[in-house]
BATILUM-675697 format. One record per residue: x, y, z of N, C-alpha, C, O in turn. Coordinates in steps of 0.02 Angstrom, whole numbers, padded with zeros to 5 digits, always signed. Example, Ala and Ser with C-alpha at 12.3 -4.5 7.8 and 13.67 -1.06 7.14 Angstrom:
BEGIN
+00660-00284+00390+00615-00225+00390+00660-00165+00390+00712-00166+00423 +00642-00112+00354+00684-00053+00357+00645+00002+00394+00670+00057+00402 
//
This chain:
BEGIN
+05023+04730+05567+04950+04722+05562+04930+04651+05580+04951+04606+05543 +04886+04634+05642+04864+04566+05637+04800+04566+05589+04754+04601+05568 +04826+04504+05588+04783+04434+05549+04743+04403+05605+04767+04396+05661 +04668+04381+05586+04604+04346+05617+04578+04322+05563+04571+04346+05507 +04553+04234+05601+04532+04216+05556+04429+04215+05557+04385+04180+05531 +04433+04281+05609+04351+04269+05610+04336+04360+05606+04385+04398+05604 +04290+04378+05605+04294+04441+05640+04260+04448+05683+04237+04504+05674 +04226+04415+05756+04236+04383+05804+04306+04379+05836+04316+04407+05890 +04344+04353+05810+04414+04355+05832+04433+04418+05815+04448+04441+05871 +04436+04433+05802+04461+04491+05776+04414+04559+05833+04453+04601+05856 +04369+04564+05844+04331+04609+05880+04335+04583+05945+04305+04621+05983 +04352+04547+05967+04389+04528+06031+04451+04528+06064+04468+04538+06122 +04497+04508+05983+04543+04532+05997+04567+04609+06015+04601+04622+06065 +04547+04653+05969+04543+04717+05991+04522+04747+06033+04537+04805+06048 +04486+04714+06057+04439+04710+06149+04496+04715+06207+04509+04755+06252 +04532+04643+06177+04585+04620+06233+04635+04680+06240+04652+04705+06293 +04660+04703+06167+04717+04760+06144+04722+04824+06194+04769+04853+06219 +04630+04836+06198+04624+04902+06233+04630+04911+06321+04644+04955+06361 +04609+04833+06319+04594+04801+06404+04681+04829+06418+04701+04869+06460 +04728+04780+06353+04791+04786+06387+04824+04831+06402+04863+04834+06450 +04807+04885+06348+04840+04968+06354+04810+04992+06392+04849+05022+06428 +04739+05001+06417+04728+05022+06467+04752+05013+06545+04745+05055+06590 +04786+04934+06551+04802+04929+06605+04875+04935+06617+04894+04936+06675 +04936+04940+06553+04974+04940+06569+04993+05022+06577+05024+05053+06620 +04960+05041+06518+04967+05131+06520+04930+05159+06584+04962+05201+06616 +04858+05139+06609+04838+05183+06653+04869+05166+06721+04860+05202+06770 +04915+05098+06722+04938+05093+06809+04996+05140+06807+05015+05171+06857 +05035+05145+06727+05115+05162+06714+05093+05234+06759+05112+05248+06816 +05053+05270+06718+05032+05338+06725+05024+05349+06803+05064+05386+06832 +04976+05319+06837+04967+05339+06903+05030+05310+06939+05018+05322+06998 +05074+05286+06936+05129+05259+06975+05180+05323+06967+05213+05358+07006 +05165+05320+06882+05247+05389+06877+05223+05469+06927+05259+05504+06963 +05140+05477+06906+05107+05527+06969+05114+05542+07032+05120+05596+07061 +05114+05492+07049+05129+05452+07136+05190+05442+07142+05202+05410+07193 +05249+05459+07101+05324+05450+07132+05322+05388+07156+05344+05390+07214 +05305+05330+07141+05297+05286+07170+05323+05214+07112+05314+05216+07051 +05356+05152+07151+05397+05112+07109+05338+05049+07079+05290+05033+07113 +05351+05025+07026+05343+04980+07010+05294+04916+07049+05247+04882+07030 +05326+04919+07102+05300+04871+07136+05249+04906+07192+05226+04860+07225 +05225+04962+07214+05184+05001+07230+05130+04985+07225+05111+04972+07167 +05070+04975+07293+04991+04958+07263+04959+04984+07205+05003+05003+07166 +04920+04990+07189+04876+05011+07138+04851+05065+07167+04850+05070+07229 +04831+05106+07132+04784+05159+07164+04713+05130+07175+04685+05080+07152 +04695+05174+07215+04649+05162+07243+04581+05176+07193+04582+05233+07170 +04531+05143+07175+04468+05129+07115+04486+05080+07079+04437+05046+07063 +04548+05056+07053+04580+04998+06991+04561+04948+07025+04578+04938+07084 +04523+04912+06990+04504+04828+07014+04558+04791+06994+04572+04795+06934 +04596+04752+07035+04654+04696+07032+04632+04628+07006+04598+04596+07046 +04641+04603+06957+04645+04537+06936+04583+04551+06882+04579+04508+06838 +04533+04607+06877+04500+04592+06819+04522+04636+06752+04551+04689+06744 +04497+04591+06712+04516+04631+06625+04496+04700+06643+04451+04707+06685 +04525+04754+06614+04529+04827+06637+04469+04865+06578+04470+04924+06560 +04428+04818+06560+04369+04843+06548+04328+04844+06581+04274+04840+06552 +04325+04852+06673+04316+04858+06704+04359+04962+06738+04416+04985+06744 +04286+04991+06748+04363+05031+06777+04285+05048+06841+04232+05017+06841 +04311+05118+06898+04278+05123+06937+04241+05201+06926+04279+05249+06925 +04193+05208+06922+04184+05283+06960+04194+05320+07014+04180+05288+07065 +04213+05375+07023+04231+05409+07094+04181+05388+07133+04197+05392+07192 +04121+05364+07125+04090+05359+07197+04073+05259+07212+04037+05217+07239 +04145+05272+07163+04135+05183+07192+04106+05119+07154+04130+05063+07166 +04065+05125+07118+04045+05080+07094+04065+05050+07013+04070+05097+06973 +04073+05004+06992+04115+04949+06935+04053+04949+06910+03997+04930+06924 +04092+04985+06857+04039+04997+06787+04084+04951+06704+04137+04975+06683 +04056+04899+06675+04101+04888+06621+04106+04937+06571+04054+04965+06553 +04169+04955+06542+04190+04992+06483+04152+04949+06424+04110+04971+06386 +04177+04886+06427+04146+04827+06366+04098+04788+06392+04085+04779+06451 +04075+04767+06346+04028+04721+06331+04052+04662+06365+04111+04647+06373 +03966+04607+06399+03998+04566+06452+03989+04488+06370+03941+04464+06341 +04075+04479+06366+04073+04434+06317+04050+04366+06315+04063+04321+06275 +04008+04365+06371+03960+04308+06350+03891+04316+06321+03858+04267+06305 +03868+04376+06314+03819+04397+06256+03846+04425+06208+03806+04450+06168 +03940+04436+06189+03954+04472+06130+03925+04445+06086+03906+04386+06089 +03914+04489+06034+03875+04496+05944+03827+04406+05965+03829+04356+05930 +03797+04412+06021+03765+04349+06010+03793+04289+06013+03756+04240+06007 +03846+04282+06019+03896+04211+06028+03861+04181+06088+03833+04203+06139 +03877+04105+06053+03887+04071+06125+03960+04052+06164+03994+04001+06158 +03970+04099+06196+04040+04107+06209+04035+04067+06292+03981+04067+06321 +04093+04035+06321+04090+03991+06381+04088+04033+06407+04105+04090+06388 +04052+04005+06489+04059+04070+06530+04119+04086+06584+04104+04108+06640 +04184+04076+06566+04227+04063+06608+04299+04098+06547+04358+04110+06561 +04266+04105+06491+04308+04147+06452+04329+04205+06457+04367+04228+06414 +04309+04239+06513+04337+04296+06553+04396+04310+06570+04435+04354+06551 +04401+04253+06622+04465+04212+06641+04517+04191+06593+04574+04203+06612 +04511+04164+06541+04530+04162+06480+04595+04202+06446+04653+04186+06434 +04546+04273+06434+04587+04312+06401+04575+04379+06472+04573+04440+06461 +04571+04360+06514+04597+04419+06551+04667+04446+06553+04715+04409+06560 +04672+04503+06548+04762+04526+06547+04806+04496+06588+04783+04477+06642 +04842+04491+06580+04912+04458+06622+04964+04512+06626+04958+04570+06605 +05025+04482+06660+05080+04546+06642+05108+04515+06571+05100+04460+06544 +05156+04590+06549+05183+04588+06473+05192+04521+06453+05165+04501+06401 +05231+04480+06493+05277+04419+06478+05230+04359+06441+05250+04311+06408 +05146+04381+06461+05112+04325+06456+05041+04339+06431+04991+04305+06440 +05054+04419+06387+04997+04436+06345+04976+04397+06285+04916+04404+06273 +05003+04367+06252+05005+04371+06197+04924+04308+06185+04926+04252+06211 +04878+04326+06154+04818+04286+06152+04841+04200+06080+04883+04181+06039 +04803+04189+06100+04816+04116+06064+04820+04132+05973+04772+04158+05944 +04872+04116+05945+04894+04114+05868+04871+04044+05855+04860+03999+05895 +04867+04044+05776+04851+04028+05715+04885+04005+05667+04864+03949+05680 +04916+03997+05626+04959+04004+05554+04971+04072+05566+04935+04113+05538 +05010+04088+05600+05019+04189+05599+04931+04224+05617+04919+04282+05601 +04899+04198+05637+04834+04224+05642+04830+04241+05719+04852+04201+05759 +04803+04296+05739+04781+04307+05810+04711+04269+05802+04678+04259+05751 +04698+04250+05867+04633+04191+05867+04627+04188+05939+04659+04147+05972 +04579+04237+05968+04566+04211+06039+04515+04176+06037+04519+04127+06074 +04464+04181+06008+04417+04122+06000+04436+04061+05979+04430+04012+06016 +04456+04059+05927+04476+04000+05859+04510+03959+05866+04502+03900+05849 +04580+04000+05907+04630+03977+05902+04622+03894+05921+04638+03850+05881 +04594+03879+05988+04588+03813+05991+04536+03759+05949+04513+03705+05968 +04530+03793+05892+04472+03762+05861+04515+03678+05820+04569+03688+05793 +04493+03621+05819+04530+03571+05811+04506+03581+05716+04544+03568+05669 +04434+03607+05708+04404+03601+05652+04440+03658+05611+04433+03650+05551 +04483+03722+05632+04519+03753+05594+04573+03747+05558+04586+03772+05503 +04617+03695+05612+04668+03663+05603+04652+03621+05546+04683+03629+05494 +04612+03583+05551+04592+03523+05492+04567+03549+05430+04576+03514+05379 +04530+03619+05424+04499+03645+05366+04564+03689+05335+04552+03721+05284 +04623+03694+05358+04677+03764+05332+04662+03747+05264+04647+03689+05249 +04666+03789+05225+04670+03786+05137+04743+03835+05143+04734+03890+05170 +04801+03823+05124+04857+03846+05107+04889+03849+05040+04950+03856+05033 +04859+03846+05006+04852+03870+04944+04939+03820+04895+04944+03801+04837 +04980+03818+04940+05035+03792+04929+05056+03742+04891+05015+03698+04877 +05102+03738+04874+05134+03665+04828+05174+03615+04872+05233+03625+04886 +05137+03554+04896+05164+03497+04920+05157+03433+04882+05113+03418+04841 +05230+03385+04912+05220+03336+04868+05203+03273+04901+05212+03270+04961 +05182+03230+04874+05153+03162+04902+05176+03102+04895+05198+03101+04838 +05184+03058+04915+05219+02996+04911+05164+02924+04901+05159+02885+04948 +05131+02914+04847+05050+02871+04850+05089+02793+04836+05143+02779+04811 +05037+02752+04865+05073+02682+04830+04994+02662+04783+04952+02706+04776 +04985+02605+04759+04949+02581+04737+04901+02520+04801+04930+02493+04847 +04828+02511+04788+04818+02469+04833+04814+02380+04826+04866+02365+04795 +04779+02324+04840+04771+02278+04819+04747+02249+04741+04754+02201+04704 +04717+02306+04743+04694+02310+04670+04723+02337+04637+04692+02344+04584 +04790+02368+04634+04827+02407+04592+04800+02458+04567+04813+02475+04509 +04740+02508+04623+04721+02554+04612+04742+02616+04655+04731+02604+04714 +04772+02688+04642+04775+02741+04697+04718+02752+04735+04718+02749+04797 +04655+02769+04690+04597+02784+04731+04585+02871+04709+04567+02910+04753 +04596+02894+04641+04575+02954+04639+04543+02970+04585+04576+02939+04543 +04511+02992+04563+04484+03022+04495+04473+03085+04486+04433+03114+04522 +04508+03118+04433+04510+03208+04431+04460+03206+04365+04436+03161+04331 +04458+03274+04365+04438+03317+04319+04475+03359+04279+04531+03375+04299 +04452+03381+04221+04502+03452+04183+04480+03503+04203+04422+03490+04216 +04491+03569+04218+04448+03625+04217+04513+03688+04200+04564+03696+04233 +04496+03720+04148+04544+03775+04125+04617+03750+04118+04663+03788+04135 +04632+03672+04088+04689+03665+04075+04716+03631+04125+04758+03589+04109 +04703+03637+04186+04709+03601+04250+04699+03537+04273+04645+03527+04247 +04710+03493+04299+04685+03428+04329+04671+03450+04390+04710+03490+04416 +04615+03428+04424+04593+03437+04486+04551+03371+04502+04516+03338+04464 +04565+03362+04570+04551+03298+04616+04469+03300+04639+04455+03324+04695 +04428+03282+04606+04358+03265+04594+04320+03200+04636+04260+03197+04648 +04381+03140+04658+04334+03110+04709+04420+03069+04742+04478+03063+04722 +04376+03050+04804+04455+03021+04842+04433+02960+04866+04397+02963+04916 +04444+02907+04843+04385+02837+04861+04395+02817+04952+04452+02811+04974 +04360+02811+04978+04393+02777+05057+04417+02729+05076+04401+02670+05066 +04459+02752+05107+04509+02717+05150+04573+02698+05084+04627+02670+05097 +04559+02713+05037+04616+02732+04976+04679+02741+05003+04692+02752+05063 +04727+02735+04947+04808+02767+04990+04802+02835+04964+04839+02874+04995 +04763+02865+04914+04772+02939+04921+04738+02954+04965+04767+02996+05000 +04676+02937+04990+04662+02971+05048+04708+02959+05114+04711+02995+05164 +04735+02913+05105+04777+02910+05182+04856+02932+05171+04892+02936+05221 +04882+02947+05099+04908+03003+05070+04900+03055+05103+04948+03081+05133 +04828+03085+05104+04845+03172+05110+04797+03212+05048+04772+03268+05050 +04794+03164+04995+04770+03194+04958+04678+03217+04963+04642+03183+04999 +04656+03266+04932+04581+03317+04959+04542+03311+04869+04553+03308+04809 +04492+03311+04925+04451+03364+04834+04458+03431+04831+04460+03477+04872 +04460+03424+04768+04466+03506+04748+04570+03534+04726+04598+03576+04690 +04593+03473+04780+04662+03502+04759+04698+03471+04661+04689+03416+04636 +04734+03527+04634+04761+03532+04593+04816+03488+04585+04865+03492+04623 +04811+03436+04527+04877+03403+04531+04901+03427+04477+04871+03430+04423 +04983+03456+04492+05037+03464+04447+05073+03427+04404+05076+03439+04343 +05113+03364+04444+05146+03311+04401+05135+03261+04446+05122+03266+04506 +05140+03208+04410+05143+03130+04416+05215+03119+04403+05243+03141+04353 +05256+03072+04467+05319+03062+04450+05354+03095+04387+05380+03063+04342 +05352+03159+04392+05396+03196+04361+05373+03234+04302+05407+03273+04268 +05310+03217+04294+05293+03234+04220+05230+03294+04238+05188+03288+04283 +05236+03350+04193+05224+03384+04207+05146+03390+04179+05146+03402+04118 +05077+03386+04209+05023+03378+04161+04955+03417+04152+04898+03395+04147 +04981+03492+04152+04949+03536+04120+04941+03522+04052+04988+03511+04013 +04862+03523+04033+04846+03517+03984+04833+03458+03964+04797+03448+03915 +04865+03400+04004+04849+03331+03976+04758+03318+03989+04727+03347+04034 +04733+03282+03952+04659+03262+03968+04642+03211+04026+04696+03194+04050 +04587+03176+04061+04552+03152+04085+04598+03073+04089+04632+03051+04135 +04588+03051+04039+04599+03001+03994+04699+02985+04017+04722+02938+04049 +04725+03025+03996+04803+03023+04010+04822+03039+04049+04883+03029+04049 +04795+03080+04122+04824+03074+04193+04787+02996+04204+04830+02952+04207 +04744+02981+04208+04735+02903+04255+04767+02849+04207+04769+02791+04226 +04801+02873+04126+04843+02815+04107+04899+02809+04150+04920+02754+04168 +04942+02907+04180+04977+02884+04216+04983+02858+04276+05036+02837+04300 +04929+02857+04303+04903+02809+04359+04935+02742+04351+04983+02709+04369 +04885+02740+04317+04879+02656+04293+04960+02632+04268+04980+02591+04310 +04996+02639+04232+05047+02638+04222+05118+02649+04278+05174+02626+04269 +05096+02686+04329+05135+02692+04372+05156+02639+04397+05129+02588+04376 +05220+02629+04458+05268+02547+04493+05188+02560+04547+05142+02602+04546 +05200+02515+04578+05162+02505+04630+05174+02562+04693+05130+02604+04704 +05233+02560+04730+05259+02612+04748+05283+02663+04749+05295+02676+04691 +05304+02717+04792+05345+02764+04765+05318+02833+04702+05356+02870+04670 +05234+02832+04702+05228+02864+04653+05234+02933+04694+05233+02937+04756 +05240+02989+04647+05256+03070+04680+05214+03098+04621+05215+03090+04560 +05157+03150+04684+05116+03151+04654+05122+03244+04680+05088+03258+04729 +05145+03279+04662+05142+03349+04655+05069+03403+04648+05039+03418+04597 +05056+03424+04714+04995+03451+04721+04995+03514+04727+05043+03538+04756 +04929+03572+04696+04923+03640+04738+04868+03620+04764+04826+03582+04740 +04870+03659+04841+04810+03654+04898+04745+03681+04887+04727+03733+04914 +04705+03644+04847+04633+03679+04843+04645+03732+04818+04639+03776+04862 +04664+03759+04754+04657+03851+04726+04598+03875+04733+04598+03931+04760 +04545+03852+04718+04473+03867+04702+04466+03890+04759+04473+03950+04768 +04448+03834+04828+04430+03844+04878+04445+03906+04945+04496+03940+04935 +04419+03918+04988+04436+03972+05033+04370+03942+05104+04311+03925+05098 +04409+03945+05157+04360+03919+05200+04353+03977+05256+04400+04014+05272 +04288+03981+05284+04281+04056+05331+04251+04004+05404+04213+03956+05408 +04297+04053+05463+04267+04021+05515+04192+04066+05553+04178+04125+05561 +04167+04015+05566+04109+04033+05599+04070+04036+05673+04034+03987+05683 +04072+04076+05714+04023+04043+05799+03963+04046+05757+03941+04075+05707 +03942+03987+05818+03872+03980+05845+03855+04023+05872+03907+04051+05890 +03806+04055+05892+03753+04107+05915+03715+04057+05977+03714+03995+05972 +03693+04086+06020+03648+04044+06097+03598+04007+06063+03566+03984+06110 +03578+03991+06024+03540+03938+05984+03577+03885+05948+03560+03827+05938 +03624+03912+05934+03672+03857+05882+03669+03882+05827+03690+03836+05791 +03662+03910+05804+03646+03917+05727+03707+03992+05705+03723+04040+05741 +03727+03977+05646+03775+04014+05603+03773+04056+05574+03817+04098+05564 +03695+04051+05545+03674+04116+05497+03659+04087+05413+03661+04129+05368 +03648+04028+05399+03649+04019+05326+03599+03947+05312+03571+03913+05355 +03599+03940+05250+03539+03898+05236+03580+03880+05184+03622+03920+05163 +03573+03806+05154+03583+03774+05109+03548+03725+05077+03515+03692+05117 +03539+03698+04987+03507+03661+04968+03543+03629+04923+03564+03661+04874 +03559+03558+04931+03615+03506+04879+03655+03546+04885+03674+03577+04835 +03683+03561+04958+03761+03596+04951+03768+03631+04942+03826+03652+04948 +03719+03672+04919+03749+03758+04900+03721+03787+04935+03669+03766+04960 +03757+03864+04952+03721+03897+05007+03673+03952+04985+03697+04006+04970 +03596+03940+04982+03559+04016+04944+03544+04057+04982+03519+04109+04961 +03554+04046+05060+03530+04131+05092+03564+04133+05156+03575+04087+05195 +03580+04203+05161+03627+04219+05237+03568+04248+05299+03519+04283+05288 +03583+04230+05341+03552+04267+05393+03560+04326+05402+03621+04330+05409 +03528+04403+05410+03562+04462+05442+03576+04439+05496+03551+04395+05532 +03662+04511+05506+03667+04486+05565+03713+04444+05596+03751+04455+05643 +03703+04388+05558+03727+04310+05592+03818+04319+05568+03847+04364+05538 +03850+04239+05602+03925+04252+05601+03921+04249+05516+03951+04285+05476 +03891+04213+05507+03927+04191+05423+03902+04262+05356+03920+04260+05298 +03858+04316+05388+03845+04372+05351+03901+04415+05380+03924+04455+05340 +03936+04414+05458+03992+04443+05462+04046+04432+05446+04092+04474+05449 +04052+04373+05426+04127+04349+05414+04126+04325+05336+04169+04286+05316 +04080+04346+05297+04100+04353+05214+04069+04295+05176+04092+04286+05120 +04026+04260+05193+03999+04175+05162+03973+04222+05111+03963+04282+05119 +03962+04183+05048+03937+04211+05020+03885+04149+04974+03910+04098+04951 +03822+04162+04967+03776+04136+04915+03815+04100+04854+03873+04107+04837 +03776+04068+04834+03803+04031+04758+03865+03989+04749+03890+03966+04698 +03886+03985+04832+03954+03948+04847+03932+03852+04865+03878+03837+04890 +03971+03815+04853+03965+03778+04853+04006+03720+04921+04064+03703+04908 +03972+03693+04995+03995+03673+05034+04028+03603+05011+04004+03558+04976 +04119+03611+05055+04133+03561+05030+04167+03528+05094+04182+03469+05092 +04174+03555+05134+04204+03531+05190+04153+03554+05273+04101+03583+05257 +04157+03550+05310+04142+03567+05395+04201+03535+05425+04215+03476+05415 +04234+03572+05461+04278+03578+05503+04333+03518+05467+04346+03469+05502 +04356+03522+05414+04388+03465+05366+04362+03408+05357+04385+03363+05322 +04315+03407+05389+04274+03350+05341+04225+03350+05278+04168+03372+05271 +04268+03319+05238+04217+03294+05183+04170+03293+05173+04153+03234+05174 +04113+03334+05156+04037+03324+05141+04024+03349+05062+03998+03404+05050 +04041+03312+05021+04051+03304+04962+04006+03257+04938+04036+03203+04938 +03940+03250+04913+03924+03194+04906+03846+03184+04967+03800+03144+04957 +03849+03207+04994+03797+03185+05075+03741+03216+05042+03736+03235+04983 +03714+03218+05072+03624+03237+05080+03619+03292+05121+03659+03292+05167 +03575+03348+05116+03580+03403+05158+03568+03392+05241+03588+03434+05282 +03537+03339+05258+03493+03303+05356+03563+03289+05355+03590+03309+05407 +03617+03252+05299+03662+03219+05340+03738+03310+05352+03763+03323+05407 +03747+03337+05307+03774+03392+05323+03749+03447+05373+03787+03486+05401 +03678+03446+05383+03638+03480+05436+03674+03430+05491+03708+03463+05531 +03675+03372+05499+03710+03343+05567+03758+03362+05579+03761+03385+05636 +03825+03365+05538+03875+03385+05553+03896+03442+05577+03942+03453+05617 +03851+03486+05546+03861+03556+05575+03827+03569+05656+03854+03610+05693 +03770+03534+05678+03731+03512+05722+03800+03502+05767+03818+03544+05808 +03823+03461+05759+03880+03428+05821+03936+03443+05820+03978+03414+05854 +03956+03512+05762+04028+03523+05790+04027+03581+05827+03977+03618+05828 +04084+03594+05861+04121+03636+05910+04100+03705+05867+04101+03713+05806 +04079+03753+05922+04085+03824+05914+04161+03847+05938+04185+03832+05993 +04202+03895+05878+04195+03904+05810+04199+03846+05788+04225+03801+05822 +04163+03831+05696+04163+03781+05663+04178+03818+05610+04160+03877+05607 +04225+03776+05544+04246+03818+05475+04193+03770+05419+04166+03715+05413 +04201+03827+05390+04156+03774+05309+04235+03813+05255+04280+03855+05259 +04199+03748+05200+04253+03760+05154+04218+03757+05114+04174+03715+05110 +04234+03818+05059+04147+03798+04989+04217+03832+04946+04274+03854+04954 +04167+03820+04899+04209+03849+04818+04117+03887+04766+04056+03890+04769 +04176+03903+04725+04110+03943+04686+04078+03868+04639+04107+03820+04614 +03992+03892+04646+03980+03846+04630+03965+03814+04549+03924+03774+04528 +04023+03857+04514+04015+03869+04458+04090+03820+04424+04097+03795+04368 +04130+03819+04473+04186+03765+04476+04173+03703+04496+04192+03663+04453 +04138+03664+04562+04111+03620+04558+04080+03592+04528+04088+03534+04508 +04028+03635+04516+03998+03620+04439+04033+03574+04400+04023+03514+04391 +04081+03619+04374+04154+03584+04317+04164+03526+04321+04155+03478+04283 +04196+03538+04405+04241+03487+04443+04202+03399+04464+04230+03344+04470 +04126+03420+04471+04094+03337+04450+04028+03336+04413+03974+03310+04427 +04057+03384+04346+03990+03374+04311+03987+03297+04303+03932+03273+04318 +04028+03259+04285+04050+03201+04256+04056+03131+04303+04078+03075+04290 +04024+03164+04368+04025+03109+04420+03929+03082+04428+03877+03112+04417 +03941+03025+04446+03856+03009+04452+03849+03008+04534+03881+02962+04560 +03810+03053+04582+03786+03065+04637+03790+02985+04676+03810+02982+04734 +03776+02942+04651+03793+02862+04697+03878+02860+04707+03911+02850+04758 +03896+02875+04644+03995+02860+04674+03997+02920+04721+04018+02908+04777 +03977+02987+04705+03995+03021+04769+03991+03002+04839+04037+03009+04879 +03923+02971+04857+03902+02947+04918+03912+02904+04926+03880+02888+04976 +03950+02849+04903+03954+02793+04921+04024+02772+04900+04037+02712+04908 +04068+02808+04875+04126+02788+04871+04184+02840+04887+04236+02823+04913 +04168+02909+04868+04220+02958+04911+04218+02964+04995+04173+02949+05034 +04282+02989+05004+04315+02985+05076+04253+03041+05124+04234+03090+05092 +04231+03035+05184+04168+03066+05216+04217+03052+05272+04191+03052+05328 +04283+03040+05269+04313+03038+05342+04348+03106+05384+04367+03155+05353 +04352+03102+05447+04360+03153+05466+04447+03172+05465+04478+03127+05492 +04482+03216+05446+04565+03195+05434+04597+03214+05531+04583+03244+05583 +04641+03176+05502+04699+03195+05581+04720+03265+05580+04715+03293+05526 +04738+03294+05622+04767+03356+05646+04833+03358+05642+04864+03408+05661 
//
């Protein structure tokens, strides 16, 4: 069963699927008919070199089977993406992957790559900075420590370390359940170097990719970050956004903290597809009841991460 990380991708991909069986099954068929080898012209109506959602009528004229995918579901899709994913032979079908994801759209998306939420346990290597500070401040939520702001240009941010992700242990110590108060003692207490800082990847979070539509626009509305209404219709009512969620990323960047003109920009100038990353906004909540809106904006990381 494939995996897509849009359904866009996914309804294209299955586009491509049928293009391919149609052309490898309907040439197989008329060749084995025709007693005829492998390397044998085509019969006569099969258009050569285009995607085989193309076929002919007996009296000649090229009618598409599919949809011409530069008006699919409204995308603004390039117009040369034809070419793209047109069929090839076997050796060189296979459309552009993902993390195990089929992605003929997506796949080259730089902002997907940067938004993955992998849910996983990695570990980190932080030092301390001039000030003998890491640069992080968590929260408790259900027993948990979770990463609530990432100061810039910090060594956790140039660590690796995110908001929203779960820290496990501090050089070795295991600190479920510890409070507020006694993870940043072990901060503070830590050598300068060498600290190991044991993370899960954003649990809360889940990020959905999205096209632009021939206007630009996604399908959703937001106010202080949260999203209150979907577009019918639009990518982000097809691909699962849902209300009452809380934006925390665009295409892995940080918008934690911003102003809605300045997150309206970001989304403004990135690449179709673009991913958002939100969490329920009932965890954020949690996660900075305890922060004052100036340190957000003016001291967490708003940088864009490497690939």
């Amino acid at each position: 069963m494939s995996l897509y990380p849009s359904l866009e991708d996914m309804k294209v991909g299955q586009m491509m699927q049928a293009q391919l069986k149609e052309s490898v099954y309907g040439n197989g068929t008329s060749a084995k008919e025709n007693g005829s080898n492998a390397s044998a012209p085509p019969e006569e109506g099969r258009i050569v070199g285009k995607p085989s959602g193309y076929a002919m009528h007996r009296a000649g004229m090229a009618v598409p089977v599919y949809p011409s995918l530069t008006h699919y579901m409204g995308l603004d899709v390039p117009s040369d993406f034809d070419n793209t994913v047109a069929v090839r032979p076997p050796a060189n079908n296979e459309v552009t992957t993902f993390n195990n994801m089929m992605a003929p759209l997506s796949g080259q998306s730089v902002g997907l790559k940067r938004a993955q939420v992998t849910n996983s346990i990695r570990e980190l290597i932080l030092c301390k900075d001039k000030d003998g500070k890491v640069g992080v401040r968590v929260a408790s939520v259900n027993s948990g420590i979770f990463v609530c702001l990432v100061a810039r240009g910090s060594p956790a941010e140039m660590g690796g370390l995110r908001f929203g992700d779960q820290i496990l242990q501090v050089n070795g110590t295991v600190i479920a359940g510890y409070s507020v108060d006694q993870v940043h003692k072990l901060f503070r207490k830590a050598p300068v170097n060498g600290i190991s800082v044991v993370v899960r990847d954003r649990p809360f979070e889940r990020t959905v990719t999205l096209h632009k539509d021939s206007s630009g626009q996604v399908g959703f509305q937001f106010k202080k970050g949260e999203i209150v209404s979907l577009l019918k219709d639009s990518s982000a009512a097809r691909n699962g956004l849902l209300t009452r969620h809380q934006l925390l990323e665009v295409d892995g960047q940080n918008v934690v903290g911003l102003k809605d003109k300045e997150i309206t920009a970001i989304i403004e100038a990135a690449q179709s597809p673009l991913t958002v990353t939100v969490v329920p906004v009932h965890i954020y909540e949690h996660i900075v009841n305890k922060m004052s809106s100036k340190l957000m904006k003016n001291v967490m990381s708003h940088s864009v991460p490497d690939v």
